[in-house]
N, C-alpha and C positions, 0 to 999 in steps of 0.2 A: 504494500500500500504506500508506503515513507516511495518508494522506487517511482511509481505510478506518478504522486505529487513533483515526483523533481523531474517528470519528461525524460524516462533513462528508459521510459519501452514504448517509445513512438512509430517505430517500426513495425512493430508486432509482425515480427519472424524469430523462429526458436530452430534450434537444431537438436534432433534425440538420439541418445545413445545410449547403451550398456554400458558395464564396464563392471568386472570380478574384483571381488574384494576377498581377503583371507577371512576367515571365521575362529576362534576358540576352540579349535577343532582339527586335531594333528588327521592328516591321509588317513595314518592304523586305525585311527578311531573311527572311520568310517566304513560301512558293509554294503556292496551289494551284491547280486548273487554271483555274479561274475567275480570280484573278488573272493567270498567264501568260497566257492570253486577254485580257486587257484591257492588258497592258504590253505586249502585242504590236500591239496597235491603235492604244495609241499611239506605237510607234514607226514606224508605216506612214505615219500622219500626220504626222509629225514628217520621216517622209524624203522626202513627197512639198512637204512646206511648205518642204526643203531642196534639193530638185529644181527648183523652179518658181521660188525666190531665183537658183540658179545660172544659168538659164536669161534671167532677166530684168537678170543682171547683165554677163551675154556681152553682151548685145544693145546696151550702153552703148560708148559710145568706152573703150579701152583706157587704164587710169590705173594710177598704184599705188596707190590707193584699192579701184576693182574689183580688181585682182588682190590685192590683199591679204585682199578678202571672198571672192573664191572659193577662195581657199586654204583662209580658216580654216571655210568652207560642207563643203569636202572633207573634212576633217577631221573638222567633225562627222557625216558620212556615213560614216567609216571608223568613228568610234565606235560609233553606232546598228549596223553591222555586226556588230559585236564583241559590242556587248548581244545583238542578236537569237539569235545564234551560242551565247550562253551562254543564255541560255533554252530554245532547241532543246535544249541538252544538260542541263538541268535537268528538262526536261519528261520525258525519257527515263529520269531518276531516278526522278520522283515516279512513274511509271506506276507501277514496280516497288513500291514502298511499298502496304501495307496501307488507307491512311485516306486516300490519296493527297493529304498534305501532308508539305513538307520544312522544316526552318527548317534556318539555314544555320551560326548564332551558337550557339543550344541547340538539338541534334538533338533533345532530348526535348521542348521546347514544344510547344505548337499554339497555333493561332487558336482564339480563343473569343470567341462572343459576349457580349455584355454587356447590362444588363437598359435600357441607352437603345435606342433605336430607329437600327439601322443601326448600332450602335459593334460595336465590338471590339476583343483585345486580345492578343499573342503570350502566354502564359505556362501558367498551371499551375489546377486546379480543387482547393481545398482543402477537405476534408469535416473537419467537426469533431462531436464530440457534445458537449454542455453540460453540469450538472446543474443542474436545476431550481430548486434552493436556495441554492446560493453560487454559481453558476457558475463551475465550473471544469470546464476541459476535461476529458473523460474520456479520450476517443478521441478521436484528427485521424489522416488520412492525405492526401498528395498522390497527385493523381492528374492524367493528361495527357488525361484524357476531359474533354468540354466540357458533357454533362448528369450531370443527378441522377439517371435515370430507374433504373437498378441497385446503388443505393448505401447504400440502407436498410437491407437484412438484414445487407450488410458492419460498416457501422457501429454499427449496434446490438445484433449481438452481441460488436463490439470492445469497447460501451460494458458492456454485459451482463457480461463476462468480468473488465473492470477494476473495474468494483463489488463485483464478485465477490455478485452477486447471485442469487436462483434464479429473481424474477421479474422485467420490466422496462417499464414504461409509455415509451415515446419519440412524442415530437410532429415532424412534420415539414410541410412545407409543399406544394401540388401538384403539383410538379416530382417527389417522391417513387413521386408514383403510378404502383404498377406492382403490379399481380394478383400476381405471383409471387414477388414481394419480400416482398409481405404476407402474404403464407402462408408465405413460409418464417419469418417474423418469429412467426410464430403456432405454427407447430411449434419453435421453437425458446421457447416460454413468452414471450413478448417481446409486450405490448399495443398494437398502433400505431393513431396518430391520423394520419388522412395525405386533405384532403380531395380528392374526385375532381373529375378536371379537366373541365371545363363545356366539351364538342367537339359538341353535340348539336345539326344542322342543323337540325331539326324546331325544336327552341325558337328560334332565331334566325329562323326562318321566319312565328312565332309559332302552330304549331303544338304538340300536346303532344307532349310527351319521355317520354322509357320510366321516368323518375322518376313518369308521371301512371296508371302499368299498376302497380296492385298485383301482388303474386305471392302465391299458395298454395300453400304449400310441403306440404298433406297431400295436394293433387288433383292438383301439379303444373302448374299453369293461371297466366295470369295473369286479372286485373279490369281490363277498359276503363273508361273515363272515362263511356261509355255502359252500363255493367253487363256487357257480355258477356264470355263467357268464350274467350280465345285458349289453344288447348290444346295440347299438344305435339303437335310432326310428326315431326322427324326430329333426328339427332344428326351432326355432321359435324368439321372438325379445321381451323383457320384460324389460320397463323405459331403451329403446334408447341401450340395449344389448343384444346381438345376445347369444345365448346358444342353447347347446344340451341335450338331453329329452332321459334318459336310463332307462331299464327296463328288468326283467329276463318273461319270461312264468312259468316258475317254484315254483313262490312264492306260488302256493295254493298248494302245495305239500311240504312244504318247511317244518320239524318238529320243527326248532326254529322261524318260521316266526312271533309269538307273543313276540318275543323282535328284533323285527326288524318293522314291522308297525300294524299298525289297518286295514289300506284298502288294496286293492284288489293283489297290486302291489307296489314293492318300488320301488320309483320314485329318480332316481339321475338327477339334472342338475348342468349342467356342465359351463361354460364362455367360449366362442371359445378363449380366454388368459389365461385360466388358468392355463396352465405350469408356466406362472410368477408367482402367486402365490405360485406354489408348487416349484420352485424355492429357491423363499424368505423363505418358510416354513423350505425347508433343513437349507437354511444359518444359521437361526433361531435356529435352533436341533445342527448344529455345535458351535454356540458361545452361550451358554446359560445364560454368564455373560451380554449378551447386555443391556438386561433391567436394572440390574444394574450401568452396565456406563451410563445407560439414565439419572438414577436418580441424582448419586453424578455429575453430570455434567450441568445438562439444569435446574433442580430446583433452585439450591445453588445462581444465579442471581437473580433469581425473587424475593428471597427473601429478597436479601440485596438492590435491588432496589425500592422495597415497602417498608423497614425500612425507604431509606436515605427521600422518598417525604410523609412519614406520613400518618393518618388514611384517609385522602381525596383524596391522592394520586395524579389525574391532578386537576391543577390550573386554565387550560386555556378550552375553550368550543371551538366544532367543530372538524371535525377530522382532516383535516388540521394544525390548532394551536398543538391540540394533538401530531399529530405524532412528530412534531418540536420540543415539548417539550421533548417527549419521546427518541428523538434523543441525545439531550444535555444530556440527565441522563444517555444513552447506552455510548457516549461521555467520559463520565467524570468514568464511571465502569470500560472501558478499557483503561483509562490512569491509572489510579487506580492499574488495574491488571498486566500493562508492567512494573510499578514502582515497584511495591511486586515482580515480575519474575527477571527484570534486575537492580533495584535502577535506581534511580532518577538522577544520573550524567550520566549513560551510555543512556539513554532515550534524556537526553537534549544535549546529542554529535550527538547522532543519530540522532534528530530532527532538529539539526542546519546543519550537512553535504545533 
């Protein structure tokens, strides 16, 4: 509100993004079934490499050498016991759980991946929205989900509401993309920039992509790469979305049809919303610096607020606590940043009127 009064979100454009934080919560401390499966293999390994010791240690003249290693051999076999024992009884937890992971330290963590290849990391997924202009946060929430893929409409109209604005441009990165996000981002007057994610076998195949199928939105048709027209067939409902099912007769006739599919017909569907997307895709072709102001804009926080709380990052367990804490460090970034924009005298005139 103090932000709103001083004209520091006159813009009203935000940028969203994630960003992993550590949790109260060492890796061991966390299960899920793929882990207990792999700590369970090697404790099988571990008891048969402590079987085949005790076995070759019998076989030796009797010392108190050997018997002091087979004792402490037993021992470790009473342990691996005890572990496997507790994993059985862990396993029987996490089945019960929802997302079937447990952490032991913060019940609220999870495992999340990380953008290295094969890392990860126990903690928390923290969404923020930026402003474009000074960067300050507008909106942040913690969250214990490990993607972006439903987090847009949320954020953006947290951001939307704390500008207190009627409309709202927000940039986000392809993790965002999600059809139903975007539309509600769209009914809710909110312009998003969100580019879509490149999953197309056909072009990896080096084949064309349905990016290379004009559509005709007065005939309903799409334009092949060859001129023809693939027309609608039928309409059908696929994971809770309705789409249309197009197709030419022409394709076994077609002389480039081996860099367009293998089977009998190319198949286009369609989203009965997909004008939003092709929408967004224009906007997209028009501002092609977007993803750049995503970067120097929604990153540059993350960073300097994982510097100020260090390599453990939260202090406190639970998402609740979490988010509180997380609150006071967004708190303290954007007092931080009105002080660097307007000094510290013109802030405390303003804070006291």
């Amino acid at each position: 509100m103090l932000c709103r009064q001083l004209n520091l979100f006159v813009e009203a454009s935000v940028a969203i993004d994630g960003s992993k934080f550590k949790a109260v919560n060492n890796r061991d401390k966390n299960y899920t079934i793929n882990k207990i499966e792999r700590r369970r293999e090697q404790i099988e390994a571990s008891h048969k490499r402590y079987l085949s010791a005790i076995d070759t240690a019998q076989r030796q003249e009797p010392t108190d050498f050997t018997e002091a290693k087979i004792k402490r051999l037993t021992e470790k076999l009473a342990t691996l016991k005890e572990q496997m024992a507790r994993l059985n009884s862990i396993e029987v937890e996490l089945k019960k759980t929802p997302d079937q992971q447990i952490s032991l330290t913060d019940p609220d963590a999870r495992s999340m991946a990380t953008s290295g290849r094969g890392t990860g990391m126990v903690g928390y997924n923290v969404q923020t929205a930026v402003d474009t202009k000074y960067h300050l946060i507008v909106a942040h929430e913690v969250t214990n989900v490990g993607h972006d893929r439903n987090q847009l409409a949320n954020m953006a109209k947290q951001a939307k509401a704390a500008l207190g604005a009627s409309e709202l441009k927000v940039i986000a990165d392809r993790g965002y993309f999600n059809g139903e996000e975007i539309r509600a981002c769209q009914e809710a007057n909110i312009m998003a920039f969100v580019p879509k994610c490149v999953t197309s076998g056909a072009k990896a195949a080096g084949r064309f992509d349905k990016a290379d199928f004009i559509y005709d939105a007065n005939n309903n048709e799409y334009r092949c790469p060859a001129g023809q027209s693939l027309i609608w067939r039928y309409s059908t409902v696929e994971r809770e979305l309705k789409v249309h099912r197009y197709w030419s007769s022409h394709c076994q006739k077609c002389e480039i049809k081996a860099k367009c599919t293998p089977s009998p017909q190319r198949r286009i569907t369609r989203w009965e919303h997909e004008d939003i997307m092709d929408a967004m895709q224009l906007r997209l072709d028009k501002t092609p610096d977007s993803m750049r102001i995503r970067r120097q804009t929604v990153e540059h926080p993350f960073g300097t607020l994982k510097a100020w709380m260090g390599a453990t990052h939260f202090l406190t367990k639970r998402l609740k606590n979490v988010s509180t804490e997380m609150s006071l460090h967004v708190l303290a970034y954007n007092m931080k940043r009105v002080i660097n924009i307007l000094g510290a005298p013109a802030l405390m005139e303003a804070m006291s009127t």
